[in-house]
C-alpha positions in Angstrom: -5.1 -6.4 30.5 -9.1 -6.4 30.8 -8.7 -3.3 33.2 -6.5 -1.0 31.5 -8.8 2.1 30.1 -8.4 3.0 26.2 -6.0 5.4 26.5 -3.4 2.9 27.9 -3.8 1.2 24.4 -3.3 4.7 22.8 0.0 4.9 24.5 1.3 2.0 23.0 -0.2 2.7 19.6 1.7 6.4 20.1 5.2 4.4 20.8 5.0 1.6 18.4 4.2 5.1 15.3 7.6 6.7 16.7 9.5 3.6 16.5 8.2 2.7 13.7 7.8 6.0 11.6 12.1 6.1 12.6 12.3 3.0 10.9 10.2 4.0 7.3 12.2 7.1 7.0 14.9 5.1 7.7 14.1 3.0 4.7 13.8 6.3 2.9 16.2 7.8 3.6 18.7 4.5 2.3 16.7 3.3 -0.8 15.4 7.3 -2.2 12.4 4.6 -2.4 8.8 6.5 -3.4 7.1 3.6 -2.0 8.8 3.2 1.0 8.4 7.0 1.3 4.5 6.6 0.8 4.7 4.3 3.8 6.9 6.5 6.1 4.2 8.9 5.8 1.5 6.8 6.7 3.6 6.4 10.1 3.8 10.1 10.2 -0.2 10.1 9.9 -0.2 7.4 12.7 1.5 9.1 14.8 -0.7 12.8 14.4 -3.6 10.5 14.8 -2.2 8.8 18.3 -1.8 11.8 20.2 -5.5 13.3 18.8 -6.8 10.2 19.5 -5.1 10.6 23.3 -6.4 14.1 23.8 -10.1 13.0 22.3 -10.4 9.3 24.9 -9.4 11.8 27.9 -12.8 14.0 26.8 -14.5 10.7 26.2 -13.6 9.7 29.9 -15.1 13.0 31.4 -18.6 11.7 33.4 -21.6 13.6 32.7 -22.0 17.5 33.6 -24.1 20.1 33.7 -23.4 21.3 30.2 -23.4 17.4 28.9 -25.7 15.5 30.4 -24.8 12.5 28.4 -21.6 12.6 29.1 -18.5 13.5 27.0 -18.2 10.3 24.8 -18.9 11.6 21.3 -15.5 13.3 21.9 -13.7 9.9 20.1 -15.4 10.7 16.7 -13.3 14.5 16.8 -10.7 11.5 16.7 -11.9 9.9 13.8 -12.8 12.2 12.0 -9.2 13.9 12.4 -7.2 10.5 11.4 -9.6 10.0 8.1 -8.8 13.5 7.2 -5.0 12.9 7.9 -5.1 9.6 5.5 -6.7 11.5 2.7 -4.3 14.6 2.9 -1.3 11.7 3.1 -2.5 10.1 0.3 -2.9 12.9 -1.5 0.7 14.1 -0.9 2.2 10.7 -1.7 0.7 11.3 -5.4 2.0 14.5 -5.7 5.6 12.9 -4.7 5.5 10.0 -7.0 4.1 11.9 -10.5 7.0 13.2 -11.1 9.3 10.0 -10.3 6.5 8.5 -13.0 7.8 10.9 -15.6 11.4 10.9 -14.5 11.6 6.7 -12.8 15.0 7.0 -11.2 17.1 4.0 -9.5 17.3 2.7 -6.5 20.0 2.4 -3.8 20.7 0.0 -0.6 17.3 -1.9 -1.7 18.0 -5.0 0.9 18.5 -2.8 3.9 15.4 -0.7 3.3 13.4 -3.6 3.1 14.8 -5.0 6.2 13.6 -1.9 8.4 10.5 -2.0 6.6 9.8 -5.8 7.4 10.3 -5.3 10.9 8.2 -2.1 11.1 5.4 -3.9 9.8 5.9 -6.6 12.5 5.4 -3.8 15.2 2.4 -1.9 13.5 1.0 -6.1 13.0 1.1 -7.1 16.9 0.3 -3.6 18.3 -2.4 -3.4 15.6 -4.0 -6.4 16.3 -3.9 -5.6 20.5 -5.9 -2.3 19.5 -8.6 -4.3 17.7 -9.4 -6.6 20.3 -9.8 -4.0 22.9 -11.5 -1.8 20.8 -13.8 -4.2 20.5 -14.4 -4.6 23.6 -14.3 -1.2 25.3 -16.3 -0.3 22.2 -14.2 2.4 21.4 -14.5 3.8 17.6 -11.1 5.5 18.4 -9.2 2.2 18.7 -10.8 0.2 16.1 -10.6 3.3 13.8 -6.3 3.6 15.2 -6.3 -0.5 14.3 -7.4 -0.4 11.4 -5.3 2.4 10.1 -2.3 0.6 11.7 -3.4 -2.9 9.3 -4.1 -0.7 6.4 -0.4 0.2 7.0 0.9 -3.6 7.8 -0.4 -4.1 4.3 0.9 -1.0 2.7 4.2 -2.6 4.1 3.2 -5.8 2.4 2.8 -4.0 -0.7 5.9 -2.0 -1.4 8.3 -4.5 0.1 6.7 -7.0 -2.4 7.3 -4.1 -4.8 10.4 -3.1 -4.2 11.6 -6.8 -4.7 9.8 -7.0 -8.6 12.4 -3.5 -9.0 15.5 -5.2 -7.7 14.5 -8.3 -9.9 13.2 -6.8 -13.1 15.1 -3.4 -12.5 12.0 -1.6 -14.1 12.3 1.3 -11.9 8.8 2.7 -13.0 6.9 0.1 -10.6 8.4 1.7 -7.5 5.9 5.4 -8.1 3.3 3.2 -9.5 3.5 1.2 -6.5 3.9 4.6 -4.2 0.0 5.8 -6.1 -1.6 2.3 -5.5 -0.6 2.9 -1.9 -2.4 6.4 -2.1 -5.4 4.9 -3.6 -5.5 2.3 -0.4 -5.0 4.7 2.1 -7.7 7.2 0.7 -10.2 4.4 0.6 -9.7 3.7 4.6 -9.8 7.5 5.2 -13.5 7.4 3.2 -14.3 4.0 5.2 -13.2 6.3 8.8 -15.4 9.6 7.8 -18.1 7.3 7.0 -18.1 5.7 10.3 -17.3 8.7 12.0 -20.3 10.5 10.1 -22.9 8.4 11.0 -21.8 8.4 15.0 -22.5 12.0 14.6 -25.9 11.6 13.1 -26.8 9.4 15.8 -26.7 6.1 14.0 -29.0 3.4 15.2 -27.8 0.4 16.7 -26.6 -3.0 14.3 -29.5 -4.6 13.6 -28.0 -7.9 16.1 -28.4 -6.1 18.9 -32.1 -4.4 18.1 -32.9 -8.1 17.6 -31.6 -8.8 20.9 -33.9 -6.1 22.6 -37.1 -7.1 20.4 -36.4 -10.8 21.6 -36.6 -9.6 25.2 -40.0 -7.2 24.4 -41.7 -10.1 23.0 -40.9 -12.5 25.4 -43.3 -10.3 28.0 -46.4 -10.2 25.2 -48.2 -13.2 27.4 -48.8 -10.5 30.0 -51.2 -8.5 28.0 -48.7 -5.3 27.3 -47.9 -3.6 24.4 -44.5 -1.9 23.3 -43.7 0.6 20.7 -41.6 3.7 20.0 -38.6 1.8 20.0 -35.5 4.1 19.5 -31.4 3.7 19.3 -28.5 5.0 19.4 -24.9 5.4 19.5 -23.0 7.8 21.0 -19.3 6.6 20.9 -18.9 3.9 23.6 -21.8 4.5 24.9 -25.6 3.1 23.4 -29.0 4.9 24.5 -32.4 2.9 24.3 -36.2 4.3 24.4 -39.2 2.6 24.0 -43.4 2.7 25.4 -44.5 0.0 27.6 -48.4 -0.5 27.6 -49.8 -1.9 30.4 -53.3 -2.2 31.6 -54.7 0.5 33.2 -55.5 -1.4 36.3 -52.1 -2.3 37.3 -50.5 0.0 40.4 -47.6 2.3 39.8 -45.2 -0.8 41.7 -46.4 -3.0 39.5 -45.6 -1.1 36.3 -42.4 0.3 38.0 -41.4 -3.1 39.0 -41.9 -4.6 35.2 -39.6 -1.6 33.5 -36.7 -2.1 35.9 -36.8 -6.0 35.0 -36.8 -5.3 31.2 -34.3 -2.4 31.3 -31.8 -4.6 33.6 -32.0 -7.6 31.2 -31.5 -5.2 28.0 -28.5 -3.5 29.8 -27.1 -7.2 30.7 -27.4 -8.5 27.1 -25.7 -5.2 25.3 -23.2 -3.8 27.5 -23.2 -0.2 28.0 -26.4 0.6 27.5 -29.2 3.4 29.2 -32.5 2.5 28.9 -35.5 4.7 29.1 -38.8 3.5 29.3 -41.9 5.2 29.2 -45.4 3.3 30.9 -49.1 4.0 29.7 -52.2 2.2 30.1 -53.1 0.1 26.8 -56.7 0.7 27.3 -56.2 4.5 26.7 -56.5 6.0 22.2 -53.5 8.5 23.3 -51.3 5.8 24.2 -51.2 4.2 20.6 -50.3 8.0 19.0 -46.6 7.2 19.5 -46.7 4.4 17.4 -45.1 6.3 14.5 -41.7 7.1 16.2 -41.6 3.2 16.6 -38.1 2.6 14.7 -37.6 -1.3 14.9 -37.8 -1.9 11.0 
């Protein structure tokens, strides 16, 4: 499992929102349900967002060119950006359904069987969710976390309206089931913020979580006995991939080996503690005024 690439996990994402975008409509189509219909279209959203999400990991994948030198792995946040669009436009549309079943509640047919197809469409979204999520975590890919997390924003959506559904059968206040389909709307339009967020800072080049700038200041300061100097320190990420800057002062006695020699021990023990990681590095003699005019792009606080 540890070697399959991202877009394997995609593939599976993509055939678990067929299945279970079959199943919701399904439901739908039995129960003339609001809520389950505000679920089906979440699956429909899913699904859109798989095969974007397929197209934008195959970019992602692309090694660096002459036209992008850092390679192509911004591509996942087109990704994204897409899906949190597509939640907000389904949420919006699930509204527009349910108003008018608000005004005008209408009952319910075949509850127990739409509930059924419901239950075990949440199941698959659950597991397959849950598979994304740890890989996504640790291929770093935005593209899978975001596709988890949309797909347990959906378990719970499940959750929701079969736990709904059930107060209608018992109560047979048919007014919950649109009220339920809008609180689902709400939900869903929250993730799609959460997703355009994240997505917004990757473009903006977002620095890295402060745990891993501690990680790299540990490793600077561990060197300070040898009479250097850093500053200028500078993150970022660019999808999967994280880019790391910084000044090394020396003194201006030392030989080019020597300085050489110290910046290729520092960069290989930040790229082993935060895995896919460049690291530039930039040596000056300490001894010299112009070396210290840098200090202000120093970024660590």
């Amino acid at each position: 499992m540890n070697r399959r690439s991202p877009r394997t996990y995609i593939s599976l994402s993509i055939l678990a929102a067929i299945v279970t975008m079959g199943l919701k409509f399904a439901s739908y189509a039995l129960t003339d349900s609001m809520g389950l219909f505000s679920d089906a279209a979440e699956s429909g959203v899913n699904l859109i967002a798989a095969l974007f999400a397929m197209w934008a990991l195959t970019v992602a994948a692309q090694p660096a060119d002459y036209e992008h030198t850092f390679g192509h792995s911004k591509a996942e946040y087109f990704s994204s950006a897409l899906e949190g669009i597509l939640v907000l436009v389904a949420a919006l549309s699930i509204v527009i359904a349910a108003v008018p079943r608000l005004l005008h509640p209408q009952p319910l047919a075949q509850i127990e069987l739409g509930l059924l197809l419901s239950i075990v469409a949440a199941a698959i979204n659950g597991g397959v969710a849950l598979i994304l999520l740890r890989a996504g975590k640790r291929l770093r890919s935005i593209t899978l976390r975001a596709d988890a997390h949309h797909l347990l924003t959906d378990v719970w959506t499940s959750v929701g309206v079969v736990g709904g559904l059930l107060l209608v059968k018992l109560t047979h206040w048919q007014i919950l089931d649109p009220l339920l389909a809008i609180a689902v709307a709400a939900n869903i339009a929250w993730v799609g913020v959460r997703l355009l967020k994240e997505t917004a800072n990757g473009l903006m080049d977002a620095a890295l979580p402060d745990s891993e700038k501690s990680k790299i200041l540990d490793i600077l300061n561990s060197y300070q006995n040898l009479d250097i100097e850093f500053h200028a320190l500078l993150t970022r990420v660019a999808g999967s991939r994280n880019f790391v800057s910084f000044h090394i002062l020396v003194p201006g006695n030392w030989t080019v080996q020597q300085g050489h020699d110290l910046c290729e021990e520092i960069e290989h023990k930040i790229m082993t503690q935060i895995e896919h990681t460049h690291v530039t590095t930039h040596l000056e003699p300490i001894e010299d005024p112009v070396s210290w005019q840098d200090e202000s792009l120093d970024r660590t606080v």
